[in-house]
Backbone atoms as SQL, in Angstrom:
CREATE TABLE atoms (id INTEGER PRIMARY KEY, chain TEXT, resi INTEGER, resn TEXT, atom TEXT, x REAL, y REAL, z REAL);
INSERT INTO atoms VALUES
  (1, 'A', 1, 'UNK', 'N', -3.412, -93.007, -43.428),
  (2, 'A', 1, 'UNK', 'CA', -2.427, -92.307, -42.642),
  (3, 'A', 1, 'UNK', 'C', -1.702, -91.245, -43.469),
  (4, 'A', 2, 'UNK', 'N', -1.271, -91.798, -44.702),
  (5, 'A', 2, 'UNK', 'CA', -0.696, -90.417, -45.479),
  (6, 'A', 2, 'UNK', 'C', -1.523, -89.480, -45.864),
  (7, 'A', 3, 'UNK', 'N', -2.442, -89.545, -45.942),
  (8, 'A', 3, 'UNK', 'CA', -3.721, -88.915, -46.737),
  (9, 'A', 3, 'UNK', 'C', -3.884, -87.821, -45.219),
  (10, 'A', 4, 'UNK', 'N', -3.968, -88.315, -44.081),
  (11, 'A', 4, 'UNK', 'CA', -3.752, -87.328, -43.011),
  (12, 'A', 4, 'UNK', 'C', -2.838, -86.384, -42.960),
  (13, 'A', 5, 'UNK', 'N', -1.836, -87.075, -42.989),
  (14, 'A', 5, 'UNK', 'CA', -0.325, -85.961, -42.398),
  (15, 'A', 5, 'UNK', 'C', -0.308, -85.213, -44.008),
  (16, 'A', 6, 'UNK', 'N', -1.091, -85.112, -45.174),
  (17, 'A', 6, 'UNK', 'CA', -0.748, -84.415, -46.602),
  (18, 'A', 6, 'UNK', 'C', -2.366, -83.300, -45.671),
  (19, 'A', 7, 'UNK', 'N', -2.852, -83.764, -45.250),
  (20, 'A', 7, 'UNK', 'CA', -4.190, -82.652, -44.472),
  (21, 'A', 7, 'UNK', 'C', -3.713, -81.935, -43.403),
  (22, 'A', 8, 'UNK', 'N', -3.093, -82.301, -42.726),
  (23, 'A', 8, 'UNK', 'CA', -2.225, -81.888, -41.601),
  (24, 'A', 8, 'UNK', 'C', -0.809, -80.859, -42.174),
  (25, 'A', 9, 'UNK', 'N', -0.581, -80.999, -43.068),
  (26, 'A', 9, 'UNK', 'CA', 1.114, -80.104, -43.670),
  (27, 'A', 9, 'UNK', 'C', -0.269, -79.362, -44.476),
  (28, 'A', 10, 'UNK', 'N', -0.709, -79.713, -45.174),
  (29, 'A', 10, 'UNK', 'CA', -1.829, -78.324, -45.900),
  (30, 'A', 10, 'UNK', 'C', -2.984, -77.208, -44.848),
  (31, 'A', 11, 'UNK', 'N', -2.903, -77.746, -43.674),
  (32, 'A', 11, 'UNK', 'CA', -3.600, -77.318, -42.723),
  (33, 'A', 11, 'UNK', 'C', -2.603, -76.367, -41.768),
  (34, 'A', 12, 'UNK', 'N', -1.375, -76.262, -41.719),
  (35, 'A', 12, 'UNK', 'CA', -0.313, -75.813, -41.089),
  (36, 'A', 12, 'UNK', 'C', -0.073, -74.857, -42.003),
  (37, 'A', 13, 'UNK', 'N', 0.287, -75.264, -43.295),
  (38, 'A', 13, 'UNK', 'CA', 0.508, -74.482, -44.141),
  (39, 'A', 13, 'UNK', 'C', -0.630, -72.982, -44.210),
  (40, 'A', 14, 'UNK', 'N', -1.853, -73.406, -44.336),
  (41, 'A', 14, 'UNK', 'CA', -2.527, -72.495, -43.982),
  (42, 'A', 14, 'UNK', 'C', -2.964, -71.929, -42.853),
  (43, 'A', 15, 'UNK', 'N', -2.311, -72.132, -41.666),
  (44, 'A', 15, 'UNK', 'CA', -2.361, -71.465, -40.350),
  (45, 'A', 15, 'UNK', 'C', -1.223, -70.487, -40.623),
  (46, 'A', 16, 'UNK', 'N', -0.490, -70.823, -41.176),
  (47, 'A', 16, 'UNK', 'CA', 1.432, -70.131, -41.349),
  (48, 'A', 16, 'UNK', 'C', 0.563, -68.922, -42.227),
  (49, 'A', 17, 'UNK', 'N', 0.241, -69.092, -43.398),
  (50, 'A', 17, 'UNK', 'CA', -0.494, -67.845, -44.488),
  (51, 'A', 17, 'UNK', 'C', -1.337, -66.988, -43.340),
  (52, 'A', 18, 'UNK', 'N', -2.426, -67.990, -42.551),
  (53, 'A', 18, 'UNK', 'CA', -3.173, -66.500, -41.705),
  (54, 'A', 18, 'UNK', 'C', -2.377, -66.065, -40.715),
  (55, 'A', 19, 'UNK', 'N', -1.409, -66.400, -40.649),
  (56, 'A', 19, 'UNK', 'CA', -0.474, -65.918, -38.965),
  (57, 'A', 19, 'UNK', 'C', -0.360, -64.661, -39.637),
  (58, 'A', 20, 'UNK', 'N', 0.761, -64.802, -41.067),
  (59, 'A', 20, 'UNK', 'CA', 1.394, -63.893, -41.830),
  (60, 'A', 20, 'UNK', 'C', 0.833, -62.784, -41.922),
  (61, 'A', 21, 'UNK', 'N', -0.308, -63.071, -42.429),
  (62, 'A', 21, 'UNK', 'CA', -1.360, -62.090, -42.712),
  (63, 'A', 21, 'UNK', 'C', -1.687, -61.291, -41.706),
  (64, 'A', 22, 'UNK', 'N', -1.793, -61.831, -40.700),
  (65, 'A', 22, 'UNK', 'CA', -2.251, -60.915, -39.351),
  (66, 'A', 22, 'UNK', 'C', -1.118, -60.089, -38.948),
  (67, 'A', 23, 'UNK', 'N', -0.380, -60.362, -39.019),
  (68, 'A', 23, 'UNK', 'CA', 0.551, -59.684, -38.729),
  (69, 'A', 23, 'UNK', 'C', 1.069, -58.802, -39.638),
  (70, 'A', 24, 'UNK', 'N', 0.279, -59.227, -40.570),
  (71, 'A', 24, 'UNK', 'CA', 0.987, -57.623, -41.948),
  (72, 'A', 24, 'UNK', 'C', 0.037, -56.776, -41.386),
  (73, 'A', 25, 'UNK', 'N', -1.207, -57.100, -41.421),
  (74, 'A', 25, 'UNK', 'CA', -2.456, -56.837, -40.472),
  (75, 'A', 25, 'UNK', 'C', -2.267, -55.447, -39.861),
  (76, 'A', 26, 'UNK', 'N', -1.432, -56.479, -38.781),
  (77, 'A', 26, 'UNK', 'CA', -1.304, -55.381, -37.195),
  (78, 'A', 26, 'UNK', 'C', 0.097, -54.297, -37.360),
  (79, 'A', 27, 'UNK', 'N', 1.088, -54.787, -38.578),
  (80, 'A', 27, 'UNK', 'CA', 2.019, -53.470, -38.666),
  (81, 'A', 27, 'UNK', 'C', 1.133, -52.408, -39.589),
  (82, 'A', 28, 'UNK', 'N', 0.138, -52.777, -40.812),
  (83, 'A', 28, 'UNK', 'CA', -0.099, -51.531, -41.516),
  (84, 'A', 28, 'UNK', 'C', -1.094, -50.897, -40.467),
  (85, 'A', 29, 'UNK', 'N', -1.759, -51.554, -39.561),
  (86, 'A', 29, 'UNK', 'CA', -3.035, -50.876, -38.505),
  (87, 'A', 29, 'UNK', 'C', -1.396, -49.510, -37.789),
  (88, 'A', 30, 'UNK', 'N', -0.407, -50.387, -37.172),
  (89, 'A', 30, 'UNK', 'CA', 0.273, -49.815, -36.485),
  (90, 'A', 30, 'UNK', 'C', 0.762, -48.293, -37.566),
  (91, 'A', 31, 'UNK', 'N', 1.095, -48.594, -38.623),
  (92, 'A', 31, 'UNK', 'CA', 1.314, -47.363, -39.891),
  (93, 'A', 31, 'UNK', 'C', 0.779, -46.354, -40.137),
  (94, 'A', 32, 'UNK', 'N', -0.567, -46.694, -39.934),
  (95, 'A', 32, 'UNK', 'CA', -1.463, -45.940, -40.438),
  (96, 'A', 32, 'UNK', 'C', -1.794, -44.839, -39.401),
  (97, 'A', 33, 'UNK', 'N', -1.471, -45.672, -37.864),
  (98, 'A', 33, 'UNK', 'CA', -2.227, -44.803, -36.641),
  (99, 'A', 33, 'UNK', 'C', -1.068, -43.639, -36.629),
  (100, 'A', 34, 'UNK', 'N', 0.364, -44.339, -36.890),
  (101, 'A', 34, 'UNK', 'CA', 1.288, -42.986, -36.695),
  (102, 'A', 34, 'UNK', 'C', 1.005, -41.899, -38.081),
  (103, 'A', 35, 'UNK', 'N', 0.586, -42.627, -39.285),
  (104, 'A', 35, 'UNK', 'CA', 0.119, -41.670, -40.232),
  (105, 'A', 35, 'UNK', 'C', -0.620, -40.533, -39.478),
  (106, 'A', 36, 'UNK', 'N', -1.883, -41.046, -38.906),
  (107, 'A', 36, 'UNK', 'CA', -2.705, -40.199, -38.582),
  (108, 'A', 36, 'UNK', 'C', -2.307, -39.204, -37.278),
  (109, 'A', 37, 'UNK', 'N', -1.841, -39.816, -36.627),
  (110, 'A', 37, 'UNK', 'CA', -1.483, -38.982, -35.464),
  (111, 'A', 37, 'UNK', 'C', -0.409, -37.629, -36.182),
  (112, 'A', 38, 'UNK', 'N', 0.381, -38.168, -36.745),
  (113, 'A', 38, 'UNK', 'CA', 1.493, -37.401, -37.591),
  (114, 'A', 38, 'UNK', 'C', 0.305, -36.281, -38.590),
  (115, 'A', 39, 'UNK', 'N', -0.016, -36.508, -39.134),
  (116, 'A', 39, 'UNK', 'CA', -1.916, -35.699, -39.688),
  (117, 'A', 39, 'UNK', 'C', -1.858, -35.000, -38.591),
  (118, 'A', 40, 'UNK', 'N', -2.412, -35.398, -37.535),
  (119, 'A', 40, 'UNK', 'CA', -3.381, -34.804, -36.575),
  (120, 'A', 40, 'UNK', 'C', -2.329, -33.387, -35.924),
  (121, 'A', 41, 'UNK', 'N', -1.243, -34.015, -35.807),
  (122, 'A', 41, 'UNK', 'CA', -0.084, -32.708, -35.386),
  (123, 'A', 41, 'UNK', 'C', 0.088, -32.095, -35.969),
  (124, 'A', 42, 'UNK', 'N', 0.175, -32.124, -37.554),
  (125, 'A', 42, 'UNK', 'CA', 0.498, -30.656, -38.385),
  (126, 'A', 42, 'UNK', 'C', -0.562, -29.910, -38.351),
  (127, 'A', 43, 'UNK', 'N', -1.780, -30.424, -38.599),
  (128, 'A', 43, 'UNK', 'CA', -2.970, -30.315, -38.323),
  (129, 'A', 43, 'UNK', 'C', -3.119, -29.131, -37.311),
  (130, 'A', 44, 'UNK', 'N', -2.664, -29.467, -36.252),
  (131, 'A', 44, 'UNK', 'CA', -2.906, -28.969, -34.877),
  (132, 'A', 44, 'UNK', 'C', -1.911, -27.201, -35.206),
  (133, 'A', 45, 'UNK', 'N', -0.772, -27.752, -35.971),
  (134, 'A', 45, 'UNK', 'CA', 0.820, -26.594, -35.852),
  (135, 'A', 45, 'UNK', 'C', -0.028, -25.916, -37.116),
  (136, 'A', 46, 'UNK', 'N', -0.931, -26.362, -38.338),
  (137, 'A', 46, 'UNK', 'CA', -1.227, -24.914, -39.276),
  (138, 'A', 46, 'UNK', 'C', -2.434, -24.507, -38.421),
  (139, 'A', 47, 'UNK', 'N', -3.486, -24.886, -37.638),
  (140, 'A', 47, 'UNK', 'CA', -4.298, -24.310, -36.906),
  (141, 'A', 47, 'UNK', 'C', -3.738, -22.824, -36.115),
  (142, 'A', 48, 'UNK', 'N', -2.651, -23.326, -35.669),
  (143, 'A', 48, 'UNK', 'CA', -1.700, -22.211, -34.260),
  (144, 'A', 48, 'UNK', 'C', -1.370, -21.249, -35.738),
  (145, 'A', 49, 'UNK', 'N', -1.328, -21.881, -36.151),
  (146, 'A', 49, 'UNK', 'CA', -0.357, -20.492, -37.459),
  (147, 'A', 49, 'UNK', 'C', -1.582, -19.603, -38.101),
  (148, 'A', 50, 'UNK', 'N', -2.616, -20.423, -38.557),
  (149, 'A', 50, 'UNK', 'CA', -3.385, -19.508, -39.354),
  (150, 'A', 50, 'UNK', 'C', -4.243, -18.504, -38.017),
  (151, 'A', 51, 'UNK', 'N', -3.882, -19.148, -36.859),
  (152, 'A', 51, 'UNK', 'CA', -4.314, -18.275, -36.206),
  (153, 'A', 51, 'UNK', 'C', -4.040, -16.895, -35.528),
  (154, 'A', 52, 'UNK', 'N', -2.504, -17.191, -35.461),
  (155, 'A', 52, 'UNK', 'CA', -1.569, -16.625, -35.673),
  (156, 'A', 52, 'UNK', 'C', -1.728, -15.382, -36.435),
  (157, 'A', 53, 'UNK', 'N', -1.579, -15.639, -38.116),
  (158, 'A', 53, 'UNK', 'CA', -1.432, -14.968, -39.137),
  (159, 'A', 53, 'UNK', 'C', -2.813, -13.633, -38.947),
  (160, 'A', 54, 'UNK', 'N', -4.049, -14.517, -38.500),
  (161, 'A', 54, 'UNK', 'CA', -5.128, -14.175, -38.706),
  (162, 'A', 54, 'UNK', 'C', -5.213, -13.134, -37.617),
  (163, 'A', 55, 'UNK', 'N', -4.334, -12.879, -36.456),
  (164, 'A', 55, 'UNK', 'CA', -4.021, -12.205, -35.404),
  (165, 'A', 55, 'UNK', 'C', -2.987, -11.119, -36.155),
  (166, 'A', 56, 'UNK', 'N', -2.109, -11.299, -36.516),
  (167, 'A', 56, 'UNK', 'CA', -1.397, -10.852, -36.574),
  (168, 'A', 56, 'UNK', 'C', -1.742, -9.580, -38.070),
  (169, 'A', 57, 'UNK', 'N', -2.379, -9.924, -39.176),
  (170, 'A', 57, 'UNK', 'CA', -3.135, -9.180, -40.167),
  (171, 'A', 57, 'UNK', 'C', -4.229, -8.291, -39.378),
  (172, 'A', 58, 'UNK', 'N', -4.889, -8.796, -38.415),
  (173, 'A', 58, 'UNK', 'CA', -5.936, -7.825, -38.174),
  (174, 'A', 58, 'UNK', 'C', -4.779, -6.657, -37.175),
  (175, 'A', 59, 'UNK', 'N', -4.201, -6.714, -36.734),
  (176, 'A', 59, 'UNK', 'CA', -2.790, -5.814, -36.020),
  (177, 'A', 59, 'UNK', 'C', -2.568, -4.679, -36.572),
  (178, 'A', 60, 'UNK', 'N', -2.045, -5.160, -38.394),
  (179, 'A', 60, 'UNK', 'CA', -0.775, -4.547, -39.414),
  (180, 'A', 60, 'UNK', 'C', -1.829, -3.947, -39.989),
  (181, 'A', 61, 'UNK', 'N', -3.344, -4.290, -40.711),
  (182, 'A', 61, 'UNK', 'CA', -4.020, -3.681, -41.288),
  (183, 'A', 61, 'UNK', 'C', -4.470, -2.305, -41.065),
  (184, 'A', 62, 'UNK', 'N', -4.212, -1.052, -41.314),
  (185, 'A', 62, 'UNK', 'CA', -4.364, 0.461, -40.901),
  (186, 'A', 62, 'UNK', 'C', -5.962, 0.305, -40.708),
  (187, 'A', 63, 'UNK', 'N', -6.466, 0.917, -39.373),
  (188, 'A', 63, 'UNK', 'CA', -7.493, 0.584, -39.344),
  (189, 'A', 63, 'UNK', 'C', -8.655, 1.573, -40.780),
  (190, 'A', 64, 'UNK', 'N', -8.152, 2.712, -41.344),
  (191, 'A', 64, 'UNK', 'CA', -9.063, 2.993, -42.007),
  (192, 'A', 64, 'UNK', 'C', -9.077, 1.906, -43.344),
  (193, 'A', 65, 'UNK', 'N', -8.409, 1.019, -43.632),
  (194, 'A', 65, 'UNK', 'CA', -8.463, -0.090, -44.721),
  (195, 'A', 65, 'UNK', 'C', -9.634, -0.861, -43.994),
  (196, 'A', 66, 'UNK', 'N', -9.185, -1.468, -43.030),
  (197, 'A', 66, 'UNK', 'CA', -9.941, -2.149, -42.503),
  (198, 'A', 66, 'UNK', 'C', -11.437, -2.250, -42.449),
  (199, 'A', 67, 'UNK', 'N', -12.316, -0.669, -42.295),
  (200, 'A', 67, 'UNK', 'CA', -13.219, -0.799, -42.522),
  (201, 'A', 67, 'UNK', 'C', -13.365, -0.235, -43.619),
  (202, 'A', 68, 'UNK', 'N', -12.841, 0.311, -44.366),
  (203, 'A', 68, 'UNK', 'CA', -13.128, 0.247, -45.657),
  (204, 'A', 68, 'UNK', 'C', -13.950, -0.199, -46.817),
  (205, 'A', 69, 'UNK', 'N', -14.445, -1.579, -47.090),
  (206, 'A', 69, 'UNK', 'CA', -15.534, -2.394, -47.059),
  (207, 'A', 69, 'UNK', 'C', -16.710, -1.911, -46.763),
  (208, 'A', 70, 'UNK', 'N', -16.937, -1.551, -45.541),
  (209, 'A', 70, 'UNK', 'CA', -17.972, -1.192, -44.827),
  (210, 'A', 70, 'UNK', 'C', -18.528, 0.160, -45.672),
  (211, 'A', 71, 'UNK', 'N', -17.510, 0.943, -45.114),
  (212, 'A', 71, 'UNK', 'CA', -17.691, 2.334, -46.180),
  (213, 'A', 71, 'UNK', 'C', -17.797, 2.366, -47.037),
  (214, 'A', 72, 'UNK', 'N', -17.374, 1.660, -48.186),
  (215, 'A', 72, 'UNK', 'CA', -18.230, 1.581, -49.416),
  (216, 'A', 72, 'UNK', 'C', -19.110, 1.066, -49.766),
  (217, 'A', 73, 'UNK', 'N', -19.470, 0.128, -49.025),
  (218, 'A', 73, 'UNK', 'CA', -20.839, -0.648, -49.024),
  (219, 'A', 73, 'UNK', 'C', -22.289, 0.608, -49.005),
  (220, 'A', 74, 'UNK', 'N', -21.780, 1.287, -47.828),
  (221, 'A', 74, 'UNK', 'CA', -23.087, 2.175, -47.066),
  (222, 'A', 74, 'UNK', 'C', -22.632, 3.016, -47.745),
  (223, 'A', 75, 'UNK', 'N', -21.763, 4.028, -48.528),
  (224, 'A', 75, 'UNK', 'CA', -21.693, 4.658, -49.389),
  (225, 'A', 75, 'UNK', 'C', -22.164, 4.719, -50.859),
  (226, 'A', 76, 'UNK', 'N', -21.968, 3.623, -51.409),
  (227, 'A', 76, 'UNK', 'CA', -22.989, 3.035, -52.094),
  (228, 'A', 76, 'UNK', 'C', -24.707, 2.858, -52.532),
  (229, 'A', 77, 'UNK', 'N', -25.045, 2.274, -51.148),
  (230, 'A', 77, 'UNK', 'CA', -26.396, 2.102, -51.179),
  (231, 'A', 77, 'UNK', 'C', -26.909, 3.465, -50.905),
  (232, 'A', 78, 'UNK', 'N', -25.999, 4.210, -50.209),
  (233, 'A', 78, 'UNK', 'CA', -26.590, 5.915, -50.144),
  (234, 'A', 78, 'UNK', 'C', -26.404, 6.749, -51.575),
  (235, 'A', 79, 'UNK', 'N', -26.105, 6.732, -52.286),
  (236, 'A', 79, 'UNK', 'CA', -26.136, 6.713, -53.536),
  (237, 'A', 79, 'UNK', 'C', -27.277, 6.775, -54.429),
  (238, 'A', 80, 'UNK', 'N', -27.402, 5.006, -53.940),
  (239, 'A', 80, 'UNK', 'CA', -28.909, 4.174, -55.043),
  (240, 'A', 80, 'UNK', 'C', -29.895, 4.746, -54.124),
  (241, 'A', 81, 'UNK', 'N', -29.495, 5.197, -53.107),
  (242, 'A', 81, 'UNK', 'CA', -30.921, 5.210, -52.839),
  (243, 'A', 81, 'UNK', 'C', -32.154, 7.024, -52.635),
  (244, 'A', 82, 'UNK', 'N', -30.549, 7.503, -52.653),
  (245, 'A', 82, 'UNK', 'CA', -30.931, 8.897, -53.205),
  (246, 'A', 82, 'UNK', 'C', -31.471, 9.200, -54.355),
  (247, 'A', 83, 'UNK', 'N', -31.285, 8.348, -55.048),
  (248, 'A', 83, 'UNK', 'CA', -31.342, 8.963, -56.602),
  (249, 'A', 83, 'UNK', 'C', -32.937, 8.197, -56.662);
């Protein structure tokens, strides 16, 4: 009979440890999802911005800069290829 109820308090005892556990469990699962969601929104707010920016540079840029690039590229190869 004692030899039971010392199996029975060690058997409780370790139901109490996995309860615990699960439940640290289910707050870091719960942590992590607002981590990510919290991620996923800035995420979302530098997307709007660089798109933004990326709107807003092609605007301000004088268009002869702009292609600029271009023109020296094909200026260039007209060059090498004259010679």
């Amino acid at each position: 009979m004692i030899l039971a109820n010392e199996k029975l308090k060690a058997m409780e005892q370790t139901l109490a440890k996995g309860k615990q556990i699960q439940d640290d469990c289910t707050a870091v699962v719960k942590k992590l999802r607002a981590i990510i969601h919290s991620t996923e929104e800035k995420l979302r707010v530098h997307k709007k911005q660089a798109l933004f920016f990326t709107h807003l540079s092609a605007k301000t840029v004088p268009k002869g800069l702009h292609c600029l690039p271009l023109r020296l590229s094909t200026e260039y190869y007209s060059l090498y290829s004259s010679a």
